[in-house]
Every structure is written in structure tokens, then in C-alpha cells.
C-alpha positions in Angstrom: 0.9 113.4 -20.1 -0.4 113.3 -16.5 1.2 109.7 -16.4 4.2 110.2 -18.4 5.0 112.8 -15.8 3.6 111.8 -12.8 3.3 108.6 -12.7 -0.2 108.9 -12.3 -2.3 106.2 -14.5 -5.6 105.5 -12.4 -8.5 108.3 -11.1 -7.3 106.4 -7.7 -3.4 107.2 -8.3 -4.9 110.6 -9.4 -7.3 111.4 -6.1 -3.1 110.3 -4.7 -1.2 112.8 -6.1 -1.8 115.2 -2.8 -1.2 119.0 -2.7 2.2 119.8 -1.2 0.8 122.9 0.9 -1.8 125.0 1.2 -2.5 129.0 1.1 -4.8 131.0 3.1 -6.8 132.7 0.4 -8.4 134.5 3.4 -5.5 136.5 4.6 -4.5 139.5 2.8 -0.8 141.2 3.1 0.0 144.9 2.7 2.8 145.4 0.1 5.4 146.2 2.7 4.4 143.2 4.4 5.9 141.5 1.5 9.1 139.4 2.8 12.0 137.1 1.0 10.9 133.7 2.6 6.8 133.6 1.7 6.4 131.8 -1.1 3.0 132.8 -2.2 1.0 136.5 -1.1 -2.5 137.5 -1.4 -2.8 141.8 -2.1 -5.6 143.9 -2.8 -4.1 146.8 -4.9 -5.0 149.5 -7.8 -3.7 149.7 -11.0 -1.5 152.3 -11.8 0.3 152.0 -14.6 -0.1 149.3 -17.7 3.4 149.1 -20.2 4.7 147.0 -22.8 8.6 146.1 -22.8 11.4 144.7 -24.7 11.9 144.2 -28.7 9.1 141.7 -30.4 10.9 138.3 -29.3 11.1 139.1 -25.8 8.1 141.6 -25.1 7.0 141.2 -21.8 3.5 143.1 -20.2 4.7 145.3 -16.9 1.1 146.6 -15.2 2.3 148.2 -11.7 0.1 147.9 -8.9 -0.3 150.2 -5.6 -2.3 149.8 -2.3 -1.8 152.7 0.5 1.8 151.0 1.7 3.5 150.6 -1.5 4.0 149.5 -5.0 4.8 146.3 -7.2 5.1 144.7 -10.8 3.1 142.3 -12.1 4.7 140.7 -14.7 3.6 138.7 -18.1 5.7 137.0 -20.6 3.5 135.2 -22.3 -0.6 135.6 -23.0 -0.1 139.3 -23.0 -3.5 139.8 -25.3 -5.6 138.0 -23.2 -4.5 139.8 -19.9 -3.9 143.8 -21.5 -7.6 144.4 -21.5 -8.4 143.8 -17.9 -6.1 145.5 -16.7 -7.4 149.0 -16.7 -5.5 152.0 -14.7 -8.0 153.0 -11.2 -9.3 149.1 -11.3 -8.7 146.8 -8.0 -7.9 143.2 -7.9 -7.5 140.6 -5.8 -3.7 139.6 -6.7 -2.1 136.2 -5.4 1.2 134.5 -6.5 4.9 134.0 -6.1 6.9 137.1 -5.2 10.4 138.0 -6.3 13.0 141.0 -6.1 14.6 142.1 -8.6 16.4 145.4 -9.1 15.3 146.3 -5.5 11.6 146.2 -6.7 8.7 143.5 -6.2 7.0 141.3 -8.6 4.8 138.6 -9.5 5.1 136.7 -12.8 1.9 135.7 -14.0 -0.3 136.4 -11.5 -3.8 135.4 -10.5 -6.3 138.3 -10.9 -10.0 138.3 -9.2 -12.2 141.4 -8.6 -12.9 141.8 -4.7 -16.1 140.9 -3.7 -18.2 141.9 -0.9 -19.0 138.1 -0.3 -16.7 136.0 1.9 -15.2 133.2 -0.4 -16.6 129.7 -0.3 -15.1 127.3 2.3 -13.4 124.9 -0.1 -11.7 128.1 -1.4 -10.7 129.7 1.7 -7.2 127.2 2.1 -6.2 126.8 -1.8 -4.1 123.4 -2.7 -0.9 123.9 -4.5 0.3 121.1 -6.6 3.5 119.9 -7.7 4.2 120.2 -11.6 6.7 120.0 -14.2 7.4 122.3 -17.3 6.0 120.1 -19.6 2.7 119.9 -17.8 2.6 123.8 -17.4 2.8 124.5 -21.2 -0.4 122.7 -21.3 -2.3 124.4 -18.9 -1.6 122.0 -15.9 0.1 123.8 -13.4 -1.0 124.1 -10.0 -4.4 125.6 -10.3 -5.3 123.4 -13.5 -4.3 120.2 -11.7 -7.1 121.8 -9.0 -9.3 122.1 -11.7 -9.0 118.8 -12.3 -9.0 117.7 -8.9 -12.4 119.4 -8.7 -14.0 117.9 -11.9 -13.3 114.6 -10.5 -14.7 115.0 -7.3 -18.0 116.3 -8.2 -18.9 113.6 -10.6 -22.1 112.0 -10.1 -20.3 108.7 -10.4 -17.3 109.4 -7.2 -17.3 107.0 -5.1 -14.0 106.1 -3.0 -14.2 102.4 -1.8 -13.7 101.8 2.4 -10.6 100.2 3.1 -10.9 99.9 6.9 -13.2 98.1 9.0 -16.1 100.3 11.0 -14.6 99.9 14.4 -11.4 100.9 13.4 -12.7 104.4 11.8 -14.8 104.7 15.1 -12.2 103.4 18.0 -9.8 106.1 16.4 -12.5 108.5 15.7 -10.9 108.7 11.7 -13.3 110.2 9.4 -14.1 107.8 6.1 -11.9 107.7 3.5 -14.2 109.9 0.8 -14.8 112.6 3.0 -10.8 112.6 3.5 -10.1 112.7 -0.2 -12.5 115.7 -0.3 -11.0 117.4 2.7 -7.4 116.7 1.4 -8.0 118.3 -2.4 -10.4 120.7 -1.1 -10.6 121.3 2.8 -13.7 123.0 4.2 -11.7 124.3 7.1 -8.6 123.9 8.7 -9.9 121.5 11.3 -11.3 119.2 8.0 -7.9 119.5 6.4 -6.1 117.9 9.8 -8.7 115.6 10.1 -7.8 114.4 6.5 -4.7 114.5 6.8 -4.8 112.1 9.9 -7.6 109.4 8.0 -4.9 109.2 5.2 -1.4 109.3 6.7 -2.8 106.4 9.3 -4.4 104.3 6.5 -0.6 104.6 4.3 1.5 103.4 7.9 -1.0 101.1 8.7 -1.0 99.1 5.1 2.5 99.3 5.2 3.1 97.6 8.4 0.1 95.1 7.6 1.9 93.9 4.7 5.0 93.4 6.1 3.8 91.8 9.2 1.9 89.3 6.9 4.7 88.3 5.3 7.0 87.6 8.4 4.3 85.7 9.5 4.1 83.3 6.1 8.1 83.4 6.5 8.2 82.2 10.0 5.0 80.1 9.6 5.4 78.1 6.5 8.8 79.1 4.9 10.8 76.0 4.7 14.5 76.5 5.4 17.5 74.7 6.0 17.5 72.6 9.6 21.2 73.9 10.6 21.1 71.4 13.2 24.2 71.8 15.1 27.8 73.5 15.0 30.8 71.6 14.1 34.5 71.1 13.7 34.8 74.5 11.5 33.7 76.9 14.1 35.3 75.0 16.7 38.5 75.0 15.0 38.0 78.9 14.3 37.0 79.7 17.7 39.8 77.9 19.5 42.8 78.4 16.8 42.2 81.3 14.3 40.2 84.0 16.6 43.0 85.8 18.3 40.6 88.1 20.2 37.7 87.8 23.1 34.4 88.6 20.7 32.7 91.4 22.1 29.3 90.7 24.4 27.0 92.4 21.5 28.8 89.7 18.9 28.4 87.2 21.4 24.5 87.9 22.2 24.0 88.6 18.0 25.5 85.4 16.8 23.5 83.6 19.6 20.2 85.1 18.3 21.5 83.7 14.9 22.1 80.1 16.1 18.6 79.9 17.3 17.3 81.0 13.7 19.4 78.5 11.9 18.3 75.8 14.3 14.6 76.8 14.4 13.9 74.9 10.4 12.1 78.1 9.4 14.1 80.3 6.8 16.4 83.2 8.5 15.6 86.6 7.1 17.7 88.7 9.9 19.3 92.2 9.5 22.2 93.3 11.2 23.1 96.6 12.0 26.4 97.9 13.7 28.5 100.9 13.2 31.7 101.0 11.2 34.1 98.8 12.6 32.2 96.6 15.0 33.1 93.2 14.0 29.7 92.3 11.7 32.2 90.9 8.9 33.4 88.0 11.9 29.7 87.5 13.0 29.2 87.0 9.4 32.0 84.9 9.1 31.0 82.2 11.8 27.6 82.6 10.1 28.9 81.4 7.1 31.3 78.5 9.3 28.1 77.2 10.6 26.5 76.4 7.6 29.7 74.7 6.6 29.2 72.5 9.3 25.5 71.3 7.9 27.4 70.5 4.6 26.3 73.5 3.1 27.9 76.6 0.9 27.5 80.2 1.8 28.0 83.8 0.0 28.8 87.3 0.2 27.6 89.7 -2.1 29.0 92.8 -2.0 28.1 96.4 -3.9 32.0 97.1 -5.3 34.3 95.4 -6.3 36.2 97.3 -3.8 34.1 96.0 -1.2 34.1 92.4 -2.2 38.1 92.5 -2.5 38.4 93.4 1.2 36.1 90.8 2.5 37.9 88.1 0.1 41.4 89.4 2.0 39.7 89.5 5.3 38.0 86.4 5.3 40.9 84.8 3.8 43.6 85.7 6.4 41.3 84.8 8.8 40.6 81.4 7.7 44.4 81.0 6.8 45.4 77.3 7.2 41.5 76.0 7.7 40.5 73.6 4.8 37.8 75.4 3.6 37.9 76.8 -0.3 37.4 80.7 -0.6 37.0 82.0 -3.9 36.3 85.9 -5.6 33.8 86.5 -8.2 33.5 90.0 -9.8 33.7 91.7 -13.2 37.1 91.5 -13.5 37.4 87.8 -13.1 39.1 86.0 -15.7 37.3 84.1 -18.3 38.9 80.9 -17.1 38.9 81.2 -13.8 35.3 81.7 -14.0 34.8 78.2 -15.6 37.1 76.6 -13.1 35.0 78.2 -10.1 31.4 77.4 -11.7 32.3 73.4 -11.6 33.7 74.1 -7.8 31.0 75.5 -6.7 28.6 72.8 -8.9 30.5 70.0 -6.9 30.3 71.6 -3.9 34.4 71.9 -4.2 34.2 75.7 -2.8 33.0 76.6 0.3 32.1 80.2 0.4 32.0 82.7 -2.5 32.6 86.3 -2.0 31.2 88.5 -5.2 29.4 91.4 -6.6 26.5 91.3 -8.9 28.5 88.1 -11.0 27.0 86.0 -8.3 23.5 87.1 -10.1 24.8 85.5 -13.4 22.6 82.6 -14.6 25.8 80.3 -14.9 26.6 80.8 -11.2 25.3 77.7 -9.5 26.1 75.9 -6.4 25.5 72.3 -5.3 23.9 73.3 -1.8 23.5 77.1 -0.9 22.7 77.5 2.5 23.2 80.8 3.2 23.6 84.5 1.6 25.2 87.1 3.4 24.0 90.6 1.7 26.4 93.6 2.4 24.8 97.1 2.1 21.8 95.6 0.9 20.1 99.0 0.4 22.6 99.4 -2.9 20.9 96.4 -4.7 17.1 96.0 -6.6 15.1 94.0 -4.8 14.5 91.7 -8.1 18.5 91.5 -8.5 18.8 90.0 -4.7 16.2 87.8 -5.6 18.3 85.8 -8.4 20.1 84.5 -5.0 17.3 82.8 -3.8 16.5 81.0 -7.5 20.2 79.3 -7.1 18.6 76.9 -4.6 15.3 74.6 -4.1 15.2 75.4 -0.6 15.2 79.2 -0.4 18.6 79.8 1.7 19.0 81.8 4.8 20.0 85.3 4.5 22.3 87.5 6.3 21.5 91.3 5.8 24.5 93.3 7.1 24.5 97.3 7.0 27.0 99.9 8.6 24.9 102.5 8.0 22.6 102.9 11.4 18.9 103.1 10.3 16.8 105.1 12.8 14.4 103.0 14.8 11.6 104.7 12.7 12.8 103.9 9.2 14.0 100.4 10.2 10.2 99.6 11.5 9.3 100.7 7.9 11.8 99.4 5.2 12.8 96.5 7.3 10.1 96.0 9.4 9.8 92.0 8.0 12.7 91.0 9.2 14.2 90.5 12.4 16.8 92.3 13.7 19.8 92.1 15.4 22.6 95.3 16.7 26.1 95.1 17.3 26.4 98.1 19.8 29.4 97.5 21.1 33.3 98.2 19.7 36.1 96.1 20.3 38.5 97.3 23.2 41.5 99.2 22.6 40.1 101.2 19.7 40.4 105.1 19.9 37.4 107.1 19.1 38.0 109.4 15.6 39.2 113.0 16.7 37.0 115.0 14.2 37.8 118.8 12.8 36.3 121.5 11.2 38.5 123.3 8.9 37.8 126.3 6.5 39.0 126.6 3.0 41.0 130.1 4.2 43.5 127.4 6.3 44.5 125.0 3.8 47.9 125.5 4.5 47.8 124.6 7.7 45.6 121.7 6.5 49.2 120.2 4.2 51.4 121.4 7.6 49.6 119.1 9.2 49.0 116.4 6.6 52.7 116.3 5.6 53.7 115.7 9.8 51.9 112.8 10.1 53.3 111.8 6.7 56.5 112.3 8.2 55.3 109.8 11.6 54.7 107.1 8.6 51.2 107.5 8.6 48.7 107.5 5.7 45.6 110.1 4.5 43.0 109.9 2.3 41.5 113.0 0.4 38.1 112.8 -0.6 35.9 114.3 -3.1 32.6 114.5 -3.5 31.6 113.1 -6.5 27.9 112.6 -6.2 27.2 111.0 -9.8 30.1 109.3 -11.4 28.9 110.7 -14.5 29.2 114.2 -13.8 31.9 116.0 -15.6 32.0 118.5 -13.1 32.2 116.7 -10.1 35.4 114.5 -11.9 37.2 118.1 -13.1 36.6 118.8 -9.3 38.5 115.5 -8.2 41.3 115.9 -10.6 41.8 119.7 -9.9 42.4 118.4 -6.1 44.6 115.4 -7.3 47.0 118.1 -9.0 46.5 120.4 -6.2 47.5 117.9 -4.0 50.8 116.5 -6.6 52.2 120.3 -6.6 51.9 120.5 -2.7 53.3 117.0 -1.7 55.7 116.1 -5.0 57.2 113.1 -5.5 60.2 111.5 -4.8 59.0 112.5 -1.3 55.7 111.7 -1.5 53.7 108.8 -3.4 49.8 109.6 -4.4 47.5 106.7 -5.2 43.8 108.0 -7.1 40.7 106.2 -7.3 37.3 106.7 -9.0 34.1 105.0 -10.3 34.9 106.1 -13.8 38.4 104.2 -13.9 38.7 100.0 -15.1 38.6 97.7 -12.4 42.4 96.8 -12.9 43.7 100.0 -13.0 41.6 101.0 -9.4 42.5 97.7 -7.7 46.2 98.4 -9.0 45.9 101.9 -6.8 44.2 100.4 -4.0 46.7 97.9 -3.5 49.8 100.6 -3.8 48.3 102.1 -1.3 47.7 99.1 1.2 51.3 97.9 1.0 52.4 101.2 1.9 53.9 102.4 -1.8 51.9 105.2 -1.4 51.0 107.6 1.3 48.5 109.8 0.3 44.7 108.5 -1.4 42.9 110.9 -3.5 39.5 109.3 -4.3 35.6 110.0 -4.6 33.8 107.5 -2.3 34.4 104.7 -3.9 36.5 104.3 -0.7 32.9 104.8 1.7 32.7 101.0 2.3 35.0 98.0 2.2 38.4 99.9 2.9 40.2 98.6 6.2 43.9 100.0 6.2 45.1 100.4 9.8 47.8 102.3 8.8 45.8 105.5 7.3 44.7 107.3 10.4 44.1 111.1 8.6 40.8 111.3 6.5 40.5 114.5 4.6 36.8 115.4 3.4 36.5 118.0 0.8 33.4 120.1 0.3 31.9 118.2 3.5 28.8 120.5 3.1 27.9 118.3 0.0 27.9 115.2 2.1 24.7 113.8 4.3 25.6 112.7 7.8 25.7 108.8 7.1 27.8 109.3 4.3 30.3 111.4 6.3 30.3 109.0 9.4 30.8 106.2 7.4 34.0 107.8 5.5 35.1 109.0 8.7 35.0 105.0 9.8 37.5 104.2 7.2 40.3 105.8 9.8 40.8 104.7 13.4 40.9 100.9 12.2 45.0 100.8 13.7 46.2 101.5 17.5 47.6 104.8 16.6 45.3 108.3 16.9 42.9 108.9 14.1 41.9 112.3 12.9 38.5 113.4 10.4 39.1 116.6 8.8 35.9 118.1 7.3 36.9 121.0 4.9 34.5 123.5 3.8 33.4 126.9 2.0 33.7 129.4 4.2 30.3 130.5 3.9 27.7 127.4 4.9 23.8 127.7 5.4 22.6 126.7 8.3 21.4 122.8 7.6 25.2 122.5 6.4 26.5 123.7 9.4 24.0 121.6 11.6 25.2 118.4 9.2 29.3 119.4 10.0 28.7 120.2 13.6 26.8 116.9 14.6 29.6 115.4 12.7 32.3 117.4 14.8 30.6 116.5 18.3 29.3 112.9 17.6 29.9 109.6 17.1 27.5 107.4 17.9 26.3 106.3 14.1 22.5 105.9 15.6 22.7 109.6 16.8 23.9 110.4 13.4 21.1 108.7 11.4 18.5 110.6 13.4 19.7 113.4 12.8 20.5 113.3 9.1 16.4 111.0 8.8 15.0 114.7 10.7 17.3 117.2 8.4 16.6 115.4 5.0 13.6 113.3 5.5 13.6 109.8 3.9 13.6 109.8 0.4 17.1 111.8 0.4 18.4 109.0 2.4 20.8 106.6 0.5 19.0 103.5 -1.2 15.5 104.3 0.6 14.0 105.6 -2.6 14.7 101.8 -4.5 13.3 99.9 -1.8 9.7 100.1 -3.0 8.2 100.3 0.6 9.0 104.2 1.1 7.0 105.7 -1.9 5.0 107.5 0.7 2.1 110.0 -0.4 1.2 111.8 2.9 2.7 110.6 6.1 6.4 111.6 7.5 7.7 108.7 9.5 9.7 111.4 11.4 6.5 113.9 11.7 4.3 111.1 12.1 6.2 108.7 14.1 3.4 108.5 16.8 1.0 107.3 14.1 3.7 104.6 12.9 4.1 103.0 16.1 0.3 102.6 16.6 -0.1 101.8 13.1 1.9 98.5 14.1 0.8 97.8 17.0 -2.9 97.3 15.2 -1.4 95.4 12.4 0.7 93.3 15.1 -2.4 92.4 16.8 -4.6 91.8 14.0 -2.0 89.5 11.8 -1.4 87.9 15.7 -5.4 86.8 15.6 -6.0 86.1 11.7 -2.7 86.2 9.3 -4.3 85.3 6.3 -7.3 88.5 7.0 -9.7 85.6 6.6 -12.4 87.0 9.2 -15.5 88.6 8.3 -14.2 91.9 10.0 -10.9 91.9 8.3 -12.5 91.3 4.5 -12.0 95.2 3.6 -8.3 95.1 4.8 -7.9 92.0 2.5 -9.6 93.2 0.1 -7.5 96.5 -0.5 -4.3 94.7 0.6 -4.6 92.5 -2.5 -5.4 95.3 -4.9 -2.5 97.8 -3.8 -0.4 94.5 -3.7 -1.5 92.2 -6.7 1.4 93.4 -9.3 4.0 92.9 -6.8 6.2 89.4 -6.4 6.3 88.5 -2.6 9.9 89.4 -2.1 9.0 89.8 1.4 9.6 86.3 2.5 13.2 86.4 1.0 14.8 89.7 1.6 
């Protein structure tokens, strides 16, 4: 049970599973003390009254309780035989649990019951653990306080013994408390002070194996990963630069694909991310990327999440390289059985240059005569074992390209990214207007259409978007299509031309719409986001968000960066409930007031933490028990700084010192592929 719902399969993944929070069982509350926002109370009270309610199938056990401020319900629904004859009218108890309101009265549903004592309770007892559970593990008897139970079975067994995992001077230079007292502390704290000191052994040995890991591997990457000896740049990025690049590239494109030159020219494999906010030119860094290891004599690819995606960089890259001989072909789902076959013997003879794709590219009959290099857009969106197909396709492991428009917060990058090296576009081209952003409420929609149907009227274009947050969900689609007719009955045709877009529709028929809509046939987009990434239509300058309060702040920057892409003024339009809580009006107001997409991800790492961030939860690194890399950002940065300087002095952890760290590195580590010198 315990590891079909927890994931818990070890006494070691089991001593892991950490309580969430903590009560003081040493502070009492006075009934009228009792307030909406505390999620669990401690009462000393008398019963009064003892009743049994309802017909047979839904009898429920009412006892109400009084101290000298007030009064309030306990409640049972189930178990009410083994409860009834304790609770006797007169008698006291100690009452703790969750209170609720309901009919303008207090309760507790199944509460815990003690008889006060005179005695003080023991010290493990006095801050109580609270664990996470499911309702499968509560109708066996594991909720929070039998997980504890459990908790404390396990620790007082003769045999318990926790195993070291960091060297003596470490524990002593940082004054860190050994790791079995810390998994006492943690379950079962002795004091407040032990719980923080616990808390601080743990969260420093989870950052600090994290970081040693991936330090390790950049060093066997940059140490002994063969790669491709791009030795020089040739008569296709010459030819680009002087005749096809109709613009001065911007000095952070400049300084980025300079930092790229020396990687390719170093003979050790490139493994470099690069970040830059929506619309800062990292499709033409990628591009002369890609040029350069034409000029070796080698093939490069794109790999895109969407189809979507893919068909933009296949038009982009195309225009671009418009009258160049080099061969630029698409790969996706929807590509025809025989044009498949044609391009597998191009790319076998080495025939086509650069292939721009979606997960096809992962297909086992996709092989290339040389692959140089793989460009990886929005990497967070594929499996780690899917981008590794890539690397199979070649005997020399190819360099790779990691491109992202989503910013990633200094803190995150140093943990999900923290192998590779990394490169920032921080800079946008001249001559583009920043995004004039809006807050509207649902009560002025018809000023919204006013507005929508002048610029309409200018010949501009809009895009409406939903928030579908699964594809799946039926409600979320009924939402999209109640706006799509909404939207028809307001702006009717032959006026007005509406193109839609979703996940759920076939390839053809949402490539048809996309297209109707870049050529201008249409004027208005209703879509989910689909259209986040990959959509570059200088023409639409109005994006229309519905429900914003359903979005997170990358999400919502980076569909606000599919407008302001033409000369002419942009505007975001965030619509909303009239009626927001406060993170979602923190979420549309940063949105309102800020552009800068590193700003944004801050903020939206501090309001949702990093597991509700997009694509963090897949990447295998972030599975984190106790630390915060927000809360405990301190700790992360010295964390690496000791890793830095240990990997610096002995990479392979061969030293007598370092034999623990090796040790445990091996075992948390020994099921794992070593993806990090690839990706």
C-alpha cells in the first residue's frame, strides 16, 4: 500500500517521506479563539451533551463540548461504538483536530481525545508531525498519526542505524548535526531548536548531492567527452552573414554566439543552454549554430514540442536561408508516408542539411550520415530518455543546443540545469515596442469587442485565449467553444473571419487554421495555448487572455510575447472574474507592470514554488524532500560552492576523505543512466 501510494519502497525512502508541518501540542486555544485559517486546534473542554443523528445509513455520533468561552461539535461518522462509551456527560478531554463551520457552529470530525494530565507531555510529543496521506491509506488506518506510529516503530528498533553520508569535517566546519540524530529530530523533534537543526542537516545534504552530481558530470563532459572538432567557420555563415542577414545582430547575440564558437572549437562535446525572452533572436543564434556545423561537413536538427512549433521554425529558417544551397526539410506526424522515405535516404546520404521535427526525429528509422549538432526547443516539454534517442543517431555524441523562452530564475537554473553551461540573450532587437498590458474585468466585455472590432477595422489581428489546462478535459474544451460562439455572435461573418485552434483537433485541420490566419483570411484566433510557443505573426498585435487568473506568470508572459512581433503598437488584455484572491491578483498585476521575463519567473518560482512550475516536475533532479530552493537559496549557493571545490580537487571522489560522498553518490545514483553528459 505504502508504495503503491507513496512511492515509498525502502525503510530509507520511508525515514524520507517527511512530515509537512508540525503542531504545538503544548499550546491550548479557548473555543472563541477558534479562527477560519488554523488548520489544526488543541482544547480542553467538558462534555455536555452526547446524541445520535440521521436514519441507519447515514447515523453520525454529535457529542458537544464546552470550556468557560464557548461551545463546539465533535463529530463521528464512522466507529461510533468504539467512541460512545468514553464520552461521558461532566468528563474533560484533551481535544485536537481540524476545525470547520458549518451552520454558524464549530466542529471537529473525528477528533483525537486524551484525558489531561497533570504531567507535562514528553518532548518528542510536545511539536506533533503531520503527514501527508491519501484516502486509500486512511481506510486502513494510515492517516497522519498512524504513519507517526509507524514512524516511531521504526525508529526505536534495536537494529536503526542511518549510514553517514558526509565526511567529519564537513559536519563539524558547518556545525550540522549527524544524519541519525536528524532523522530523529525530523520525525520526532525534541524541541524546536532540534527540529531547525534537522531541518538544516537534511535540506543541506539534498542541495549538496544535487549539485555534486551535476558538477561531476560536467566535469566527465568537459574532461573526457569526445565531440566533434568544429574547427573553423566557412562559406555558409559567411554567405549568411554578408547576403541573407538584413539586420545588425544585437551585442547579446553577438557575445552568445561567440561563447558558442569557442565550445565548438574546444573538441569537447557542447552541452550549452540558452535562455532569452520571447522574441530575442535565439532562433538566428540557433540558426548560425546550425550554419557552422555545415561548414565542418556536418548535419544539424531542431526538435521542436508541436507541430506548431516546428512549422514556424521550418518557415523561418527557410525564408531566411532562401536562395543558400543548403536542403531544409520538416519531419512531424503529419508527414506523408512517402515523403518520409524520400527524406530518410537524404538525410542517410547526407543529401539534407538540417532537419526541423518533433518527436519523428526520435523514430528508429530516422538516421543521418553525420549529426553534428541538435538544437532542443523548450527542452523542459520532452523526457529525458526521449532526448536521448538524439544522441544514439550518431557514434560521436553530437553537440547540443538547449534553447528556452521561458526565463528560469537563477536559483532553479543552478539546480535543473546546473551541468550545463549557459548562455543569456538579454538584449531585444531595436525598434521593437514594449507590449502595452491591461487588466480588464468580466463586467466590461463590451468595451473589450469596442475595442477589439477598432483595431479590426485598422487591419489588425487578435487572438482569444482559453485556458485549457489538460486537453482532455471536457470542461475546459465546452469553455473554449462557449467563447468561440460567443465570439461568432459578436463579430459575424461576412465582416469578420474566425480561425480556432486546439490540442484535440488533427494536425491538418489545425495547420489549415493556422495558416488562414497567417495569410490574413482571417482576423480573429480563438485558441487554447497551443499558440504559447512557435506563433510569429507580425500582423496580430491584440492578445486577449481569458480567465488569466488560471494562468502562472510564465505562461502569461510567454502568450503575451506572441504580439508585439510587427512595428505597429501591441496590446495584452488579461480578462478576469471579477472577484480574484489575492495570489491571482499578485500573478495579473506583476503581469500588468512587468516585462522583464527574469522578473516574471521570480516571481511566479516565489508564488508557486517549483514543482508547479511547467516541466520541472519530469526533469528528475527537482524531486526534493525537504529543502525550498527559494526558502533555502542561501544553503543552495554554498551547497555549490563545496561541491565546486571538492569536484575541482578530486572529480572522480577518489580520496580517502571523499569515500562517504562516493559512496552514497553511487547508491542514490546506481539505477540512473548518465544522461547528464548529453542533455
Amino acid at each position: 500500500m505504502l508504495r503503491k501510494e507513496l512511492q515509498v519502497h525502502t525503510f530509507g525512502e520511508l525515514l524520507s517521506y517527511f512530515p509537512f508541518r508540525y503542531v504545538d501540542r503544548s499550546r491550548f486555544y479557548k473555543i472563541t479563539e477558534i479562527r477560519e485559517e488554523m488548520t489544526f486546534i488543541q482544547v480542553k473542554a467538558v462534555i455536555r451533551s452526547v446524541q445520535t443523528i440521521g436514519p441507519p445509513r447515514s447515523r453520525r455520533l454529535v457529542a458537544t463540548v464546552a470550556d468557560p468561552t464557548g461551545t463546539l461539535d465533535l463529530v463521528w461518522f464512522k466507529g461510533h461504538k468504539w467512541v460512545a462509551d468514553k464520552l461521558i456527560p461532566g468528563k474533560e478531554f484533551v481535544i485536537f483536530g481540524r476545525p470547520n463551520r458549518f451552520s454558524g457552529r464549530w466542529n471537529i470530525a473525528h477528533p483525537e481525545l486524551e484525558v489531561p494530565s497533570d504531567q507535562p507531555p514528553p518532548l518528542s510529543e510536545v511539536l506533533r508531525p503531520l503527514y501527508n496521506s491519501s484516502e486509500k491509506l486512511k481506510a486502513k488506518g494510515l492517516d497522519s498519526r498512524g504513519i507517526s506510529k509507524v514512524m516511531k516503530t521504526l525508529l526505536l528498533l534495536e537494529k536503526f542505524h542511518v549510514p553517514e553520508t558526509i565526511p567529519v569535517e564537513i559536519l563539524q566546519s558547518l556545525r550540522l548535526i549527524p544524519r541519525q540524530e536528524a532523522f530523529v529530530n525530523i520525525h520526532f523533534p525534541e524541541s524546536p531548536d532540534h527540529l531547525k537543526r534537522a531541518q538544516a542537516r537534511l535540506k543541506f545534504e539534498e542541495l549538496f548531492f544535487i549539485q555534486l552530481r551535476l558538477l561531476q558530470q560536467k566535469f566527465l563532459r568537459l574532461h573526457k567527452q569526445q565531440g566533434h572538432p568544429f574547427a573553423h567557420v566557412g562559406e555558409f555563415v559567411n554567405r549568411f552573414y554578408r547576403n541573407h542577414l538584413t539586420f545588425e545582430l544585437t551585442g547579446a547575440q553577438k557575445r552568445v554566439i561567440k561563447e558558442i564558437r569557442a565550445d565548438l572549437g574546444s573538441g569537447k562535446q557542447m552541452n550549452r543552454l540558452l535562455q532569452g525572452d520571447v522574441g530575442s533572436g535565439k532562433t538566428l543564434v540557433a540558426l548560425m549554430t546550425m550554419l557552422i556545423a555545415l561548414d565542418n561537413g556536418y548535419q544539424a536538427c531542431i526538435m521542436a514540442p508541436t507541430e506548431i512549433l516546428a512549422n514556424q521554425h521550418f518557415q523561418t529558417i527557410s525564408r531566411m536561408l532562401d536562395g543558400m544551397s543548403v536542403e531544409v526539410r520538416l519531419l512531424t506526424g503529419s508527414t506523408r508516408t512517402a515523403d518520409r522515405k524520400e527524406m530518410q535516404q537524404g538525410l542517410v546520404n547526407g543529401d539534407i542539411h538540417i532537419v526541423i521535427g518533433t518527436h519523428a526525429l526520435l523514430e528508429e528509422y530516422v538516421q543521418f550520415k553525420d549529426l553534428g549538432l541538435v538544437v532542443i526547443d523548450e527542452q523542459h516539454r520532452f523526457g529525458v530518455a526521449q532526448r536521448a534517442k538524439l544522441w544514439e543517431k550518431n557514434r560521436i555524441t553530437p553537440h547540443v543546443l538547449v534553447m528556452t523562452a521561458t526565463p528560469i530564475p537563477r536559483t532553479l537554473a543552478m539546480t535543473l540545469y546546473g551541468d550545463l553551461d549557459a548562455s543569456v540573450i538579454d538584449e531585444m532587437p531595436p525598434g521593437r515596442k514594449p507590449v502595452v498590458t491591461r487588466h480588464a474585468y468580466e463586467s466590461r466585455r463590451l468595451e473589450l469587442f469596442g475595442f477589439l472590432k477598432k483595431k479590426i477595422k485598422e487591419r489588425r489581428q487578435v487572438y482569444i485565449v482559453y485556458p485549457l489546462i489538460k486537453e482532455s478535459e471536457t470542461m475546459d474544451l465546452k469553455n473554449l467553444m462557449d467563447g468561440y460562439d460567443a465570439v461568432v455572435r459578436e463579430f459575424p461573418l461576412p465582416e469578420y473571419a474566425i480561425s480556432i485552434v486546439h490540442g484535440q483537433m488533427k494536425s491538418a485541420d489545425k495547420e489549415f487554421e493556422m495558416q488562414r490566419f497567417v495569410i490574413g483570411q482571417t482576423q480573429i484566433m480563438v485558441a487554447t495555448t497551443v499558440i504559447e510557443v512557435g506563433v510569429d505573426i507580425p500582423n496580430a498585435s491584440v492578445m486577449v487572455i481569458e480567465n488569466a487568473e488560471r494562468f502562472g506568470l510564465s505562461q502569461l508572459h510567454q502568450l503575451r510575447g506572441r504580439v508585439g512581433r510587427g512595428a505597429d503598437q501591441s496590446f495584452c488584455i488579461l480578462m478576469t472574474s471579477d472577484t480574484l484572491t489575492n495570489d491571482a491578483r499578485k500573478r495579473v498585476q506583476t503581469i500588468v507592470h512587468v516585462t522583464d521575463g527574469f522578473r516574471i519567473a521570480e516571481t511566479d518560482l516565489q508564488l508557486r514554488g517549483p514543482g508547479d512550475l511547467e516541466g520541472t516536475q519530469q526533469s528528475g533532479i527537482l524531486d526534493l524532500k525537504i529543502a525550498d530552493i527559494v526558502k533555502d537559496e542561501n544553503v543552495l549557493k554554498y551547497s555549490r560552492n563545496l561541491a565546486t571545490r571538492i569536484i575541482e580537487e578530486d572529480p572522480g571522489l577518489e580520496r580517502p576523505e571523499n569515500q562517504r560522498l562516493n559512496r552514497h553518490l553511487r547508491m542514490i545514483h546506481k539505477y540512473e543512466h548518465n544522461w547528464g553528459l548529453i542533455s
